[in-house]
Backbone bond lengths (Angstrom), bond angles and torsions (degrees), N, CA, C in turn:
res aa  C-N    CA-C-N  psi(-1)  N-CA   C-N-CA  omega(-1)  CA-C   N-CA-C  phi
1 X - - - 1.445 - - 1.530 107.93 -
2 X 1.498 108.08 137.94 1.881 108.85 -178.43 1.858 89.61 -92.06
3 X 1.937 76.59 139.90 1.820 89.51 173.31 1.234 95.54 -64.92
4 X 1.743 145.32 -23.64 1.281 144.25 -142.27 1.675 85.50 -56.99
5 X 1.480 121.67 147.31 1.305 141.50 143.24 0.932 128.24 -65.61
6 X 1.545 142.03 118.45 1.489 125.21 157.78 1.630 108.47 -61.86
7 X 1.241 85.96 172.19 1.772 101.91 -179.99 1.670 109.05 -70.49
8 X 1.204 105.88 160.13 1.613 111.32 179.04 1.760 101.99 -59.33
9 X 1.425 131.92 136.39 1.304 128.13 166.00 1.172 117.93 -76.33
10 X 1.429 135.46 -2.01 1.440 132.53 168.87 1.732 101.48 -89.97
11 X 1.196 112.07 -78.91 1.570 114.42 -170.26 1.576 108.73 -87.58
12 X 0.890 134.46 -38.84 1.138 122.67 -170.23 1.841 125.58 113.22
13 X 1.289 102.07 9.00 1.680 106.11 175.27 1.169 109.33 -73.06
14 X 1.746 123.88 113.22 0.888 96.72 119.99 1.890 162.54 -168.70
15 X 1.421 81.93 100.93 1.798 98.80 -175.90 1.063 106.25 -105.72
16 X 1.756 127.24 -48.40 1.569 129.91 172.79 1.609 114.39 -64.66
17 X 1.321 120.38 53.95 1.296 121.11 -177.46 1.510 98.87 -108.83
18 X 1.526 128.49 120.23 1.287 127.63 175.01 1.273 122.45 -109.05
19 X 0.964 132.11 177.42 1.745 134.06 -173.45 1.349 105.99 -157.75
20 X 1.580 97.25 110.43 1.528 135.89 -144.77 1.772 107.32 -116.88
21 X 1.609 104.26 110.21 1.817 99.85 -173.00 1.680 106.20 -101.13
22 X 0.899 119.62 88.96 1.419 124.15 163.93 1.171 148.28 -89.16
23 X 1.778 116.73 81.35 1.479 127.21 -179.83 1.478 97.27 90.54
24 X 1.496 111.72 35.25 1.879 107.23 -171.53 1.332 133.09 77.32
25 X 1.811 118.62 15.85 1.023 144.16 -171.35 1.248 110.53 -143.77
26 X 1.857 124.71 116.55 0.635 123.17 158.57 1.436 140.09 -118.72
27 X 1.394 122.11 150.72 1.880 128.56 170.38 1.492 114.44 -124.45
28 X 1.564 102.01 171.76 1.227 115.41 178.24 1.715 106.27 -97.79
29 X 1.142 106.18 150.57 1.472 115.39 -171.98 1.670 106.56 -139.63
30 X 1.215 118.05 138.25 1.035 136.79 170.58 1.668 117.57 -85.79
31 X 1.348 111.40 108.09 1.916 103.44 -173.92 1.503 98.72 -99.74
32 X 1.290 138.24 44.56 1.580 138.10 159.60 1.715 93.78 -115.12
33 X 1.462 133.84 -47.29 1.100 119.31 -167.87 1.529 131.69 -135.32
34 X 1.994 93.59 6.88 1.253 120.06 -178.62 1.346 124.60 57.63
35 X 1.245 115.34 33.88 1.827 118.13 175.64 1.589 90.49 -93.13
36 X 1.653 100.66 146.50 1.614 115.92 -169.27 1.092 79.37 -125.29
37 X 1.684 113.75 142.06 1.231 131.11 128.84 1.656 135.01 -68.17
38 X 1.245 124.28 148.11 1.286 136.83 -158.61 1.684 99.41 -43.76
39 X 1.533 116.03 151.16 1.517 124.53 171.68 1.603 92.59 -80.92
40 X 1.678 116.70 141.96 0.922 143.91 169.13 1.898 111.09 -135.53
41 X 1.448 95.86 143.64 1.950 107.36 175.85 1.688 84.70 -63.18
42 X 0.935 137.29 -62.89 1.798 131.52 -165.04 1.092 137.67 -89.47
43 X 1.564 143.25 144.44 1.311 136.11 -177.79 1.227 97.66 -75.43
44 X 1.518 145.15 -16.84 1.170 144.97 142.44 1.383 111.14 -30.81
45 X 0.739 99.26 -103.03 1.720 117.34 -174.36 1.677 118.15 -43.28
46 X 1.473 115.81 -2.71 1.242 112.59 174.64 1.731 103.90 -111.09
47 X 1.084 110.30 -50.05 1.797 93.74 155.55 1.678 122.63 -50.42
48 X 1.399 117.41 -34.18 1.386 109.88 176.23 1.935 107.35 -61.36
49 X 1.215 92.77 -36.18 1.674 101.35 -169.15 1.718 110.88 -72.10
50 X 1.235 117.43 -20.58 1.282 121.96 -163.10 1.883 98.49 -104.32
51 X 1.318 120.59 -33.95 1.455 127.14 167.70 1.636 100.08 -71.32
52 X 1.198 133.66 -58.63 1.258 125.88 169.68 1.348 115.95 -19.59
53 X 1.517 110.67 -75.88 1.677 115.57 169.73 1.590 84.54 157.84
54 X 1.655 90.62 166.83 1.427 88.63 168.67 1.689 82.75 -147.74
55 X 1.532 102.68 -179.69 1.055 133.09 -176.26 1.143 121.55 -120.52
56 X 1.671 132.60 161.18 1.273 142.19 174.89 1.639 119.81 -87.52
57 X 0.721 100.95 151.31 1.967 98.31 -158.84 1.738 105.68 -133.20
């Protein structure tokens, strides 16, 4: 699997894409428009989750 990031699916960043560990859970976050991808136990699994796609909630 490429660490490469897709771009944010709302706006379109993407260089400001961060990867965010919270309480032992981590996602990818967008700092131009703040859409988070899903909390995951892995930096694996939260780039897989954020290339997957995410959705608006």
């Amino acid at each position: 699997m490429s660490d490469k990031l897709k771009p944010c699916p709302f706006c379109g960043e993407d260089e400001a894409l961060t990867m965010t560990n919270l309480g032992g859970k981590f996602h990818i976050e967008c700092d131009t428009c703040e859409a988070r991808g899903p909390r995951e136990y892995s930096r694996k699994s939260a780039r897989k989750a954020w290339n997957d796609g995410i959705t608006r909630s």
